[in-house]
C-alpha positions in Angstrom: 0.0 0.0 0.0 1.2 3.8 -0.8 2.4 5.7 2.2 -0.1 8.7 2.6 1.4 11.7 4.3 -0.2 14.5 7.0 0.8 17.4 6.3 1.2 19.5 9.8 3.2 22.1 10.9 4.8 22.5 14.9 6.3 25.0 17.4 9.9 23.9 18.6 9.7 26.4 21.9 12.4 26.3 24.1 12.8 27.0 27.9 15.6 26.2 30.5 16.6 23.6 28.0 13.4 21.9 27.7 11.1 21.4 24.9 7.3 22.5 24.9 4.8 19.7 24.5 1.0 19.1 25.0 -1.1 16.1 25.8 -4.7 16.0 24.7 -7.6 14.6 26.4 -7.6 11.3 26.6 -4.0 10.6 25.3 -1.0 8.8 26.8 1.7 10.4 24.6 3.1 14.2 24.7 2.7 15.8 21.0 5.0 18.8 19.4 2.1 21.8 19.7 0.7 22.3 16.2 -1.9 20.8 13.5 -2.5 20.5 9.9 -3.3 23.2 7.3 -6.8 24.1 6.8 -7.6 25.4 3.5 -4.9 27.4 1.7 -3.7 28.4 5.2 0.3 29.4 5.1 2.7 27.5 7.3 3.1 30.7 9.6 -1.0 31.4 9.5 -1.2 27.5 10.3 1.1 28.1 13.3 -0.5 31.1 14.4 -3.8 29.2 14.1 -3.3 26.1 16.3 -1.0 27.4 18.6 -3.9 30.0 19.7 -5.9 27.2 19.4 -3.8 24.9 21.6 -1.9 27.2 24.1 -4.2 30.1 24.1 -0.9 32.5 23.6 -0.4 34.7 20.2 2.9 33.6 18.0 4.8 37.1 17.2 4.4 36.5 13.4 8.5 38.3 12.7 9.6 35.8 15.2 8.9 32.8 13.0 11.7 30.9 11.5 11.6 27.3 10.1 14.1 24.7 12.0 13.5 21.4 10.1 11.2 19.0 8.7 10.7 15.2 9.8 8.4 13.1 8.6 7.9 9.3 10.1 5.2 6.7 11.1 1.6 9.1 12.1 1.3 7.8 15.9 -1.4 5.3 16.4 -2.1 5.3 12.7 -2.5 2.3 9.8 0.7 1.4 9.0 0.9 3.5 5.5 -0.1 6.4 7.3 3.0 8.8 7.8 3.3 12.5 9.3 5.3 14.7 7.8 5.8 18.1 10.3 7.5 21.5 9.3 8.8 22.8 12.9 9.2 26.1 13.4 10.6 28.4 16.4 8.6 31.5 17.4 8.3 33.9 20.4 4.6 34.7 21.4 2.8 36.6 24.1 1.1 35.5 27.2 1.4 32.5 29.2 1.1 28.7 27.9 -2.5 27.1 29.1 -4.0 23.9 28.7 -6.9 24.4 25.9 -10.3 22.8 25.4 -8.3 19.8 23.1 -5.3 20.1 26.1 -5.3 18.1 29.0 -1.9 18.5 30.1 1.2 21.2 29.4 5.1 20.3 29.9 8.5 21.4 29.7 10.7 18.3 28.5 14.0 17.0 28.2 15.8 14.0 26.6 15.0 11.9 28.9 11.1 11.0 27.7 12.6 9.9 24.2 11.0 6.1 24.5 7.3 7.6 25.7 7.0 9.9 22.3 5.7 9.7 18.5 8.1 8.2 16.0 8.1 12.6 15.0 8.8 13.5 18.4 11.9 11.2 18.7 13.3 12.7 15.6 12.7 16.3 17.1 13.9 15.9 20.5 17.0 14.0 19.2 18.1 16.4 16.9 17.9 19.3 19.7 19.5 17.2 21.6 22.3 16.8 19.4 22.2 20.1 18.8 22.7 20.8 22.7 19.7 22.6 22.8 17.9 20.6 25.2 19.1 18.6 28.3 
């Protein structure tokens, strides 16, 4: 069967040397904050979008700068089903909250790399590596 991809885009936020991630109701596994496209939404208006969406905070729109792309198995999906996420860094305004879709908010390190998606393993190594993250 042909791999299908998702097509999302994520925020790679940073703080103390920890990485941003949410957990939605009734999930077990942390997520990068972000979602797919809608419409003929840009990457930077899709970002804006779900992050409000998600974190209730507003991305500063000149602070945006791609980081990388990864794309891998799509967590709890058929096995052609594949993600493939543009991250992207940005500063934003206000205070991170859990959302109506958001059970849970955390600050992680390296150490949770066996409990996440096959995307969040690639992004939390490569910060890693980077020595961006603890």
């Amino acid at each position: 069967m042909k791999r299908e991809y998702i097509d999302k885009v994520a925020l790679v936020y940073l703080k103390n040397r920890r990485m941003l991630h949410t957990r939605s109701y009734g999930k077990d596994t942390f997520f990068t904050p972000g979602g797919k496209r809608e419409g003929n939404e840009t990457d930077a208006e899709t970002l804006i979008r779900e992050i409000k969406e998600e974190l209730d905070v507003d991305i500063l729109p000149d602070t945006i700068s791609y980081y990388k792309t990864f794309a891998a198995h799509a967590h709890g999906k058929p096995d052609h089903a594949f993600v493939r996420i543009k991250f992207y860094m940005a500063e934003f305004t206000g205070q991170p909250q859990p959302t109506s879709e958001i059970e849970e908010i955390a600050y992680l390190d390296f150490s949770v790399y066996d409990t996440l998606t096959e995307t969040g393993k690639l992004i939390v190594k490569d910060l890693k590596d980077n020595n961006l993250i603890d």
